[in-house]
KOLSE-225071 format. One record per residue (C-alpha): residue in one letter; residue number from 1; chain; z, x, y. Coordinates in steps of 0.02 Angstrom, whole numbers, plus 50000, padded with zeros to 5 digits. Example, Ala and Ser with C-alpha at 12.3 -4.5 7.8 and 13.67 -1.06 7.14 Angstrom:
// residues 2
NODE  residu  num  chaine     c3     c1     c2
NODE       A    1       A  50390  50615  49775
NODE       S    2       A  50357  50684  49947
This chain:
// residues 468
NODE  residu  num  chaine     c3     c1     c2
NODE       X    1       A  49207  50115  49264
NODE       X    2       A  49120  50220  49135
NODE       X    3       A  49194  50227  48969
NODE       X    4       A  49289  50373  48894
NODE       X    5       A  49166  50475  48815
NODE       X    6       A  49231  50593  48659
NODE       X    7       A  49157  50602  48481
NODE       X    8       A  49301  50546  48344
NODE       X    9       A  49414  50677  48298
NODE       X   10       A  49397  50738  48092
NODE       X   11       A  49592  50741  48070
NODE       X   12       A  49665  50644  47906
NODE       X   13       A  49631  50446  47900
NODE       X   14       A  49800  50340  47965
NODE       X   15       A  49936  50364  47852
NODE       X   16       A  49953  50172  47758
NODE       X   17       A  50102  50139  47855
NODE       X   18       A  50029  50151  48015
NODE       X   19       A  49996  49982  48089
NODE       X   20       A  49928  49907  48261
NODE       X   21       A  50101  49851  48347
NODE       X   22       A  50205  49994  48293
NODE       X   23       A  50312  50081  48406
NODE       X   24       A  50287  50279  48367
NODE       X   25       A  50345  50427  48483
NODE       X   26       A  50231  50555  48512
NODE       X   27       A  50217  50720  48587
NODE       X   28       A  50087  50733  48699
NODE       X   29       A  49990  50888  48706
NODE       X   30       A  49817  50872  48801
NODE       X   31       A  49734  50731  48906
NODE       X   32       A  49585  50683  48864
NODE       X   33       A  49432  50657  48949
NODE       X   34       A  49457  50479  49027
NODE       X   35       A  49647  50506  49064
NODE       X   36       A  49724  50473  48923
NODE       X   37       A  49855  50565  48827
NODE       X   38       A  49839  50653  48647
NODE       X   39       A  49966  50684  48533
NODE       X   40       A  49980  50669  48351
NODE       X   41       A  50090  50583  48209
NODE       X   42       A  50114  50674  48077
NODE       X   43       A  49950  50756  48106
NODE       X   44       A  49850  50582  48153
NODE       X   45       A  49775  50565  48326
NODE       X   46       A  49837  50448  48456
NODE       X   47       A  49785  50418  48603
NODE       X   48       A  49907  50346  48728
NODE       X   49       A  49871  50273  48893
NODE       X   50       A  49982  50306  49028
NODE       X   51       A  50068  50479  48953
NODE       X   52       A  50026  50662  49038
NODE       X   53       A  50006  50827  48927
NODE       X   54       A  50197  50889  48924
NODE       X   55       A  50266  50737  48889
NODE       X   56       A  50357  50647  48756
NODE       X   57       A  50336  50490  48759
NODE       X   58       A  50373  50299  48641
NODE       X   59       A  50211  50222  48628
NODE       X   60       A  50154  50050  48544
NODE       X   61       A  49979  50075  48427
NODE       X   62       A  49837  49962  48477
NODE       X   63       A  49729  50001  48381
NODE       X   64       A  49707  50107  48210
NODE       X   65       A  49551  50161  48182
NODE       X   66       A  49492  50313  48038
NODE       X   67       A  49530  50469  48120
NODE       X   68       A  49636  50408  48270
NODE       X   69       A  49733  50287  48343
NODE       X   70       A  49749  50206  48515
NODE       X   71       A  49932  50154  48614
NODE       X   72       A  50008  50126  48771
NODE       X   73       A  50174  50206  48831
NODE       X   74       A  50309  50104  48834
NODE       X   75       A  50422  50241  48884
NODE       X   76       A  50444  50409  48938
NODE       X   77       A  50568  50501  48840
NODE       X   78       A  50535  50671  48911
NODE       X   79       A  50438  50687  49089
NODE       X   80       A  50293  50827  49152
NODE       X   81       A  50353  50920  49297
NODE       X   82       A  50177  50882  49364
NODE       X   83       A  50216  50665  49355
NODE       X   84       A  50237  50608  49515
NODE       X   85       A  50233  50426  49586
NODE       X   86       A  50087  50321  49603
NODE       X   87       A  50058  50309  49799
NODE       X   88       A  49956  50150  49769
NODE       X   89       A  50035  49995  49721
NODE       X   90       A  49911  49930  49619
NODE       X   91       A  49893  50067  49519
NODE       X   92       A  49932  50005  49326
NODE       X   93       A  49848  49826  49349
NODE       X   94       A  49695  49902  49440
NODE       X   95       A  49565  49998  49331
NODE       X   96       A  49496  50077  49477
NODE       X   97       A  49600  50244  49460
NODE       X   98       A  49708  50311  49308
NODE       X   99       A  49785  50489  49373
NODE       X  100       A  49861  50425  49521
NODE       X  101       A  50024  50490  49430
NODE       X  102       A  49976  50669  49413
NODE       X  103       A  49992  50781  49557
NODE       X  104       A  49805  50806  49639
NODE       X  105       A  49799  50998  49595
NODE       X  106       A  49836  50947  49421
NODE       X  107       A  49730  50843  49392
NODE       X  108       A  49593  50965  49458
NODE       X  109       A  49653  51083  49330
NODE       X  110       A  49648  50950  49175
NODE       X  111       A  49489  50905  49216
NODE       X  112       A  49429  51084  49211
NODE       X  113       A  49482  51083  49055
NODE       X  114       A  49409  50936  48992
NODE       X  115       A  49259  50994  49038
NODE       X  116       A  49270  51166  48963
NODE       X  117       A  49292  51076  48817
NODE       X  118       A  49165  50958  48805
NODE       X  119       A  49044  51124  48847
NODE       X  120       A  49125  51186  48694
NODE       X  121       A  49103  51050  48567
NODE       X  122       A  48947  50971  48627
NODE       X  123       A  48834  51109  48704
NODE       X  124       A  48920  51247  48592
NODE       X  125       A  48959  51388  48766
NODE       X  126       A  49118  51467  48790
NODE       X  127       A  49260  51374  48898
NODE       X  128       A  49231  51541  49013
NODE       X  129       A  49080  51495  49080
NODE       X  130       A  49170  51335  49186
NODE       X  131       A  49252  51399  49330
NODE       X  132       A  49399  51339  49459
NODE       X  133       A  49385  51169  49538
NODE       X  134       A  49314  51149  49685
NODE       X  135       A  49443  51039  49801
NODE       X  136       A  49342  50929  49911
NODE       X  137       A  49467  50887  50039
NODE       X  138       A  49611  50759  50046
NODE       X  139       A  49639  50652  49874
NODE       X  140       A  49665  50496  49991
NODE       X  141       A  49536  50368  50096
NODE       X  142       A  49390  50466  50023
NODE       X  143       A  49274  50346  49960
NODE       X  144       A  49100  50327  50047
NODE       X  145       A  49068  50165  49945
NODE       X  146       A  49158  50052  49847
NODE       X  147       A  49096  49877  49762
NODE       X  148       A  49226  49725  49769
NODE       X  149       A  49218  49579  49652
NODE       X  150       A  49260  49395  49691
NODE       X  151       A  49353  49308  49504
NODE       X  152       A  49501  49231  49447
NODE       X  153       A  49676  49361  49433
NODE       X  154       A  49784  49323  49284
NODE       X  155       A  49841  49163  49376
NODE       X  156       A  49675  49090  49365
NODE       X  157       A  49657  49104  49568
NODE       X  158       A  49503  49158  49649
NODE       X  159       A  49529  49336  49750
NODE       X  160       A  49428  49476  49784
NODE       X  161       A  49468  49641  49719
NODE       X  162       A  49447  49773  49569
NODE       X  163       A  49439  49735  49367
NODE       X  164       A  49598  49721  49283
NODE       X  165       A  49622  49876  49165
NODE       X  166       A  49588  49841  49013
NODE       X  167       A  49519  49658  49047
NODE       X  168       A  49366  49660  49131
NODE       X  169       A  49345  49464  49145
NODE       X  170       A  49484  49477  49260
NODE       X  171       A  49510  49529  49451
NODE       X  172       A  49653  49601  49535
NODE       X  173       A  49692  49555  49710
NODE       X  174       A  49655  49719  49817
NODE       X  175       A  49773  49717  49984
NODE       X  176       A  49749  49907  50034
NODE       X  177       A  49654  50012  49911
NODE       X  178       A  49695  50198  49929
NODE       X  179       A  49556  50289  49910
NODE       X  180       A  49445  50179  50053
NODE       X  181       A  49472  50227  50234
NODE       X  182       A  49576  50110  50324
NODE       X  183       A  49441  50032  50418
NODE       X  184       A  49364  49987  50241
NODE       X  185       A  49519  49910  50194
NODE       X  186       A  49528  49779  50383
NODE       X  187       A  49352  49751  50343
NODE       X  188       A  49408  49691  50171
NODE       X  189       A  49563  49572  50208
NODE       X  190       A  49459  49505  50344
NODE       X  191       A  49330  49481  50241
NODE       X  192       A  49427  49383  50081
NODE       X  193       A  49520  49293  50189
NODE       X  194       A  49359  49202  50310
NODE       X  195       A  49228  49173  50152
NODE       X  196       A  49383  49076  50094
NODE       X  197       A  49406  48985  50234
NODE       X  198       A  49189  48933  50257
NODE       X  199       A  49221  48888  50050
NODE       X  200       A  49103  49039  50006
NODE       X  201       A  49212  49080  49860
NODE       X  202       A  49263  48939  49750
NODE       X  203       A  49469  48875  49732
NODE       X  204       A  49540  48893  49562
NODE       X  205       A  49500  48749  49453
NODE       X  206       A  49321  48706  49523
NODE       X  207       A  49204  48770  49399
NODE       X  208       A  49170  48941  49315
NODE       X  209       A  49087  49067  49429
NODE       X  210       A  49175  49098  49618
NODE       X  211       A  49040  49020  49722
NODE       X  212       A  48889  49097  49821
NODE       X  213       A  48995  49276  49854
NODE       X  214       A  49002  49369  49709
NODE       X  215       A  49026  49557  49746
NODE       X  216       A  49059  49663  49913
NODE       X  217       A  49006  49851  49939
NODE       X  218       A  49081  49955  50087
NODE       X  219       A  48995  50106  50143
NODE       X  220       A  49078  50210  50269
NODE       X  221       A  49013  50363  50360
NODE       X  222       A  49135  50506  50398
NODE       X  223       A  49027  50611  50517
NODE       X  224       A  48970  50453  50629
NODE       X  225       A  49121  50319  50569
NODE       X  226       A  48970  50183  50549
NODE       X  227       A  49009  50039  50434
NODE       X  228       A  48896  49953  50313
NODE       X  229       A  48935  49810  50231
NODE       X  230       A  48811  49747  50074
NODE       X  231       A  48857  49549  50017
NODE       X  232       A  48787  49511  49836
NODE       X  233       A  48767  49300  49805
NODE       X  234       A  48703  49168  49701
NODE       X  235       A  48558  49069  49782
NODE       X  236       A  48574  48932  49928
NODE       X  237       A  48567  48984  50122
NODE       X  238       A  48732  48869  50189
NODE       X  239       A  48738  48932  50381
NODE       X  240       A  48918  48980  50343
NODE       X  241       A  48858  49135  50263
NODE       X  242       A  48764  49210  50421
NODE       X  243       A  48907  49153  50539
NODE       X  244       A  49038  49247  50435
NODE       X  245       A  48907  49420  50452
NODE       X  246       A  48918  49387  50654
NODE       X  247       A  49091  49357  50651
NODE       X  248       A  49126  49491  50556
NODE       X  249       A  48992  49631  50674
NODE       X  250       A  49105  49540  50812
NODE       X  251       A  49270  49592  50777
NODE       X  252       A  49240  49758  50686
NODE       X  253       A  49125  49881  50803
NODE       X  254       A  49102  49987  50692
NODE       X  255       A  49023  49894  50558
NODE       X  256       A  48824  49891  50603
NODE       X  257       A  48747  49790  50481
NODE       X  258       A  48781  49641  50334
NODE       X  259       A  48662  49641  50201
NODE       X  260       A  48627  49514  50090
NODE       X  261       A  48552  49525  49919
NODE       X  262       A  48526  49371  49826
NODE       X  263       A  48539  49357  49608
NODE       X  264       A  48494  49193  49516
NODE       X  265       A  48582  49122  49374
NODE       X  266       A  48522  49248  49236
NODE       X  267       A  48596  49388  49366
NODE       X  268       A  48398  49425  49401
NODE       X  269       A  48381  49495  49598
NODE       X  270       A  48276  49382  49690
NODE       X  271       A  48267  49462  49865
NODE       X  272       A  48365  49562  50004
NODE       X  273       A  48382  49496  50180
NODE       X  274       A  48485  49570  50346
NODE       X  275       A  48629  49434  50391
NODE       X  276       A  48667  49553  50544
NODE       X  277       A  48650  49702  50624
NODE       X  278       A  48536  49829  50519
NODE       X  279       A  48524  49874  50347
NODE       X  280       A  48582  50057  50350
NODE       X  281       A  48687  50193  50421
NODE       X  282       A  48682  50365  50465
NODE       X  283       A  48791  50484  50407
NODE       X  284       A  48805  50668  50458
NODE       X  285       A  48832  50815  50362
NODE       X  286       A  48835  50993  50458
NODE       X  287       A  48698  50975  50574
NODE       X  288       A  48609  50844  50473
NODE       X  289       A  48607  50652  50542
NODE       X  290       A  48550  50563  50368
NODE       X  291       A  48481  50380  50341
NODE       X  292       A  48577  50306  50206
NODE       X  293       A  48511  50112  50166
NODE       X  294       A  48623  49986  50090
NODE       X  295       A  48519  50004  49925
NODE       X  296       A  48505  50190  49899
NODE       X  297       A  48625  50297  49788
NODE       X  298       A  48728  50436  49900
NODE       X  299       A  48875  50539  49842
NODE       X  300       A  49041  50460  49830
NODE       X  301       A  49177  50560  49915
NODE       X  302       A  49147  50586  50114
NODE       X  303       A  49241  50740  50128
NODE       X  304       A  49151  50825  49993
NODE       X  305       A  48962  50807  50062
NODE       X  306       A  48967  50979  50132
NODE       X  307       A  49070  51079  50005
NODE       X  308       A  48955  50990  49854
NODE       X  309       A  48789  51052  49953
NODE       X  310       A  48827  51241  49974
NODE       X  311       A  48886  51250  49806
NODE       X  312       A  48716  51164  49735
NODE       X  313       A  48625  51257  49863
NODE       X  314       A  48714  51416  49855
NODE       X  315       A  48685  51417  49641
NODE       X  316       A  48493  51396  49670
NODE       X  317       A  48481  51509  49814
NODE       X  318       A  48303  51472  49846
NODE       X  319       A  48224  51621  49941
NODE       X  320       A  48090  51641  50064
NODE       X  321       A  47911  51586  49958
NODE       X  322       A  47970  51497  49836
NODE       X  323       A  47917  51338  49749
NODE       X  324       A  48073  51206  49716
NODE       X  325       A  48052  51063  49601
NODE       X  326       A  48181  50916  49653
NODE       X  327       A  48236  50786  49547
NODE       X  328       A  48316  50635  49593
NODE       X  329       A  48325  50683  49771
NODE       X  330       A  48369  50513  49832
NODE       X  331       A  48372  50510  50023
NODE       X  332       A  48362  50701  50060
NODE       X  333       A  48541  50752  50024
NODE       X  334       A  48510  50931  49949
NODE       X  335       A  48310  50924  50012
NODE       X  336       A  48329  50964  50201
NODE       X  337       A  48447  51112  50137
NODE       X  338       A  48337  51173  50001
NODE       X  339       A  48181  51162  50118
NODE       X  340       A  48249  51267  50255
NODE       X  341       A  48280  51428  50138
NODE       X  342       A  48095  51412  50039
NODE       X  343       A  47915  51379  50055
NODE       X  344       A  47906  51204  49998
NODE       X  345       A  48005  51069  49906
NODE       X  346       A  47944  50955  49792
NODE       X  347       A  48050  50812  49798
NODE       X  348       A  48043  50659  49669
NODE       X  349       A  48125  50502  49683
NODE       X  350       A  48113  50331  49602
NODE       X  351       A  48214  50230  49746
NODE       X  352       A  48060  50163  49856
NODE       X  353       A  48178  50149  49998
NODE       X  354       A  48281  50313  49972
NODE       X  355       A  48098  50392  49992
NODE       X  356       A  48064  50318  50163
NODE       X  357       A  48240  50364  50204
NODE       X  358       A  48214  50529  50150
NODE       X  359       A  48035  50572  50237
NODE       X  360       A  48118  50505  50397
NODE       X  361       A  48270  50629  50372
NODE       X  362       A  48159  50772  50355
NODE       X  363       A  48044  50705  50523
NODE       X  364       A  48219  50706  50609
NODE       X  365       A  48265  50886  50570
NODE       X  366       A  48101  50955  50615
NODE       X  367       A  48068  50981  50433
NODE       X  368       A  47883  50991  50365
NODE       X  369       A  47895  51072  50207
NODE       X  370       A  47940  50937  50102
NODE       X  371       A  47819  50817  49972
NODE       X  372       A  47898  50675  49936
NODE       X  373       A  47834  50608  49790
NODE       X  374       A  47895  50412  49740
NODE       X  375       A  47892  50354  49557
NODE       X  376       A  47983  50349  49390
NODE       X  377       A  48024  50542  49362
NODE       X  378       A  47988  50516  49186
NODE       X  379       A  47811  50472  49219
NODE       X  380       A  47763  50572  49370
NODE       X  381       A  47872  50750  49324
NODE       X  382       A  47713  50786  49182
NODE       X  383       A  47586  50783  49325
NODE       X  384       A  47680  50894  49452
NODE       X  385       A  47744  51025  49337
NODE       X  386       A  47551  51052  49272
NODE       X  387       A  47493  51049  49452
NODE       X  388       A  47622  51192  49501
NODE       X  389       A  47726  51373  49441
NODE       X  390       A  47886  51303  49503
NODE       X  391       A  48021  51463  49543
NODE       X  392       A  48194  51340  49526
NODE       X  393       A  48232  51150  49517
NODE       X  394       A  48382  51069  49566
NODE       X  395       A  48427  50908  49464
NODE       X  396       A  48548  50773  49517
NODE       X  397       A  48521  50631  49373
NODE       X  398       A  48634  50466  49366
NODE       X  399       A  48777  50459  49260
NODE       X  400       A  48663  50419  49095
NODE       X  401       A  48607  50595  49114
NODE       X  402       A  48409  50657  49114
NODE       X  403       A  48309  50521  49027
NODE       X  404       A  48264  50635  48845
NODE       X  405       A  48067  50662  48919
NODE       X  406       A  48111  50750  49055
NODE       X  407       A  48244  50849  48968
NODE       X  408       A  48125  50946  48875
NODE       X  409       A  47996  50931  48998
NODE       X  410       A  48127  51043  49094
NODE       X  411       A  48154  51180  48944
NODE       X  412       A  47959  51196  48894
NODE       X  413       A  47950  51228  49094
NODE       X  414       A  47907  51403  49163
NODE       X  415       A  48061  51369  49313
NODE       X  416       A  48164  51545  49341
NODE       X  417       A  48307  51470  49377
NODE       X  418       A  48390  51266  49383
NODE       X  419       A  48562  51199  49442
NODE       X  420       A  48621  51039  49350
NODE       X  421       A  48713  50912  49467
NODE       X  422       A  48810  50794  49359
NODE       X  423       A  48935  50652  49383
NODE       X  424       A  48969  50668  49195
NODE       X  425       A  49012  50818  49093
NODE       X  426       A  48989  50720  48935
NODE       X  427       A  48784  50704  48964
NODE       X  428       A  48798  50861  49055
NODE       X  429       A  48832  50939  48900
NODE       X  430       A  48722  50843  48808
NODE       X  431       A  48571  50904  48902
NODE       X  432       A  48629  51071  48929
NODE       X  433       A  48610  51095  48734
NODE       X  434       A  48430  51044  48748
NODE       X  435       A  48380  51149  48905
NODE       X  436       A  48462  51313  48828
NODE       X  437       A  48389  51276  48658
NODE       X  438       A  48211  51290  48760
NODE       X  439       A  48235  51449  48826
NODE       X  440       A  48391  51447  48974
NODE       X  441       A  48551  51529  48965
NODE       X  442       A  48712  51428  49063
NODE       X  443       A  48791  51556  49208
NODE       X  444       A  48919  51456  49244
NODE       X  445       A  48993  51279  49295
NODE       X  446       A  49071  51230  49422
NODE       X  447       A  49189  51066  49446
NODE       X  448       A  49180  50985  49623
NODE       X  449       A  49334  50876  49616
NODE       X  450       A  49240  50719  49701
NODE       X  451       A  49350  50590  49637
NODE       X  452       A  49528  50615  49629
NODE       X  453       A  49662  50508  49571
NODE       X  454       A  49514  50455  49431
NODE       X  455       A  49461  50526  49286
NODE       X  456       A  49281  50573  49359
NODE       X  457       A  49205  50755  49399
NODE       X  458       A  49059  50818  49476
NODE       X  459       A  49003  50974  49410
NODE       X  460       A  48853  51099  49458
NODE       X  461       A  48779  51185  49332
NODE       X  462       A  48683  51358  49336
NODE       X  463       A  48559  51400  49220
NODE       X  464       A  48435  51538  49228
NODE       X  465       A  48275  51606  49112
NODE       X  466       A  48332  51783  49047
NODE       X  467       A  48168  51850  49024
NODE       X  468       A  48106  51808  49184
């Protein structure tokens, strides 16, 4: 899970009696971005895992550091009306989510706020400019992929599951997780308990690594209900391996396809293969039916494909003879919609399979007005925005953010308009400062609450060229 991403705060250093493994209580005032709580002792920062704004709370110090301090509650002392209890059992030990206990609507409303601030301190724009959340749709079994692990739990035994919080060399046991769809979750059990049972995944006490299974993604449609299933291993070929991908097609209809994709020893990958069915799925989004391969990058909650594309779509609103640039346009999620309202998209994508997907998406809605272009964005964007007077672009970089080149290849652009799709408010922000230092002033954000019970939010930024 990413890291909590905040600069450190310029309060007073820790007062000389202030020690890692002192128990301090704290009144907790904010939560930052990442989910923890921030209060302050005697005006030093701490920032205490576990504790909701509202709160007052005993906490034990971790770790001192100049300027702030980090601690875990040990105790509440004084409740938020918005705590409520966890509805997963593993939440605590599993690092997967860390606001399963505060209410869904409040955390919408935190996060808001975390990134108003972040626009604040980073890109320097008023908090005004970030509008309401979005809701997405139900806080539970929301997931269109997750990624397993096979390692040793605290025991030493070998399970498959999600990292430990706050130990990633450790995995916990997942029985149900609650933000996969229950047919994610059958898949799963059936899965840990057969690759044990061929002696896919090591016993306890037989070496260091788990065996030839290593990781697990699940990728589950919503529109269609197609399962995909993507197996990551060591090398070797034992035939145990393909019988446990037909046994598994077998007794789950629903799952069409086991893919394999094989790492060596330095973690290098060394090739992809189909162990059954097909490698993809389709997925369908309003009157879209979308190829999504095992490989390619899609958005993460299933109920909030549709909501995330009109608001993206809606913030460009691309008119009849326009050019649109596309970046990052992966298999065609926001293309087919952008194409249909303007004269032609220019779509660029680094995925080589994502761009096969995506030309066959477009074939399959009747849509022509679409260049897919595949390479490094970095490299190719020079070449297309010289060839081109581009009226919007609509961006939709990883996590990381836009790589710095294409940043200010952006702001020296002569685009009209461009909404920002981001998974992370921190780089968001980051590259906002750039692109309105080159001539763009910010409308507005919006938060798309993709990922409850996490500290994640998608956000869709709207930026426009004043003079033009």
């Amino acid at each position: 899970m990413h890291e909590t991403t905040f600069d450190a705060p310029t309060g007073p250093a820790a007062p000389p009696a202030l020690r890692a493994g002192d128990s301090v209580e704290v009144e907790i005032t904010d939560l930052a971005f990442g989910g923890r709580g921030v209060g302050r002792v005697g005006g030093f920062v701490v920032f205490v895992e576990g504790a909701l704004a509202g709160e007052r709370v005993r906490a034990r110090l971790r770790r001192v550091r100049r300027g702030f301090a980090e601690a875990v509650c040990d105790a509440i002392l004084r409740p938020s009306p918005e705590r409520v209890a966890p509805p997963c059992g593993h939440f605590g030990a599993c690092g997967g989510c860390d606001l399963q206990h505060l209410a869904p609507a409040a955390q919408a409303r935190a996060k808001r706020d975390q990134v108003a601030t972040l626009l604040e301190r980073i890109a320097g724009q008023p908090a005004s400019l970030v509008r309401d959340p979005v809701i997405a749709g139900a806080p539970e079994g929301y997931r269109f992929r997750m990624d397993f692990a096979w390692g040793r739990d605290a025991s030493g035994r070998t399970v498959l599951g999600l990292h430990q919080r706050g130990r990633p060399d450790r995995i916990v046991r997942i029985d149900r997780c609650h933000i996969l769809p229950d047919p994610g979750n059958a898949i799963l059990g059936r899965l840990a308990a057969e690759a044990a049972s061929r002696r896919l995944v090591t016993p306890a006490g037989r070496g260091g690594t788990p065996g030839l299974l290593r990781r697990a993604g699940l990728q589950i449609a919503s529109g269609t209900g197609e399962i995909l299933l993507t197996l990551e291993t060591g090398r070797g070929d034992p035939p145990a391996l393909a019988e446990l991908a037909r046994d598994l097609v077998r007794r789950h209809p629903r799952l069409v396809g086991v893919v394999r994709r094989e790492f060596d020893r330095r973690g290098e990958p060394v090739g992809a293969s189909i162990l059954a069915g097909r490698d993809h799925l389709f997925e369908r989004i309003d009157d879209d039916r979308l190829k999504v391969p095992a490989s390619a990058f899609f958005q993460a909650n299933r109920f909030g494909f549709a909501p995330l594309r009109r608001e993206a779509v809606g913030a460009l609103a691309p008119a009849a003879g326009e050019l649109i640039l596309e970046l990052f346009s992966g298999v065609g999620f926001f293309t087919l919609p952008l194409a249909r309202r303007c004269a032609e998209v220019v779509a660029i994508e680094g995925w080589r399979e994502a761009v096969a997907a995506a030309r066959d998406n477009a074939a399959r809605a009747g849509i022509r007005n679409v260049r897919f272009v595949g390479g490094d964005v970095v490299e190719v964007l020079p070449a297309i925005l010289a060839g081109g007077r581009f009226d919007g672009a609509l961006v939709d970089p990883p996590r990381a953010g836009l790589p710095p080149p294409v940043t200010r290849a952006l702001a020296a652009a002569s685009l009209r308009r461009l909404v920002y799709v981001s998974c992370d408010p921190g780089t968001l922000a980051r590259d906002l400062k750039t692109l309105i230092g080159g001539g763009f002033e910010l409308e507005a954000v919006v938060p798309v609450d993709l990922f409850p019970h996490t500290h994640h939010i998608e956000c869709v930024a709207r930026l426009r060229r004043p003079d033009r």
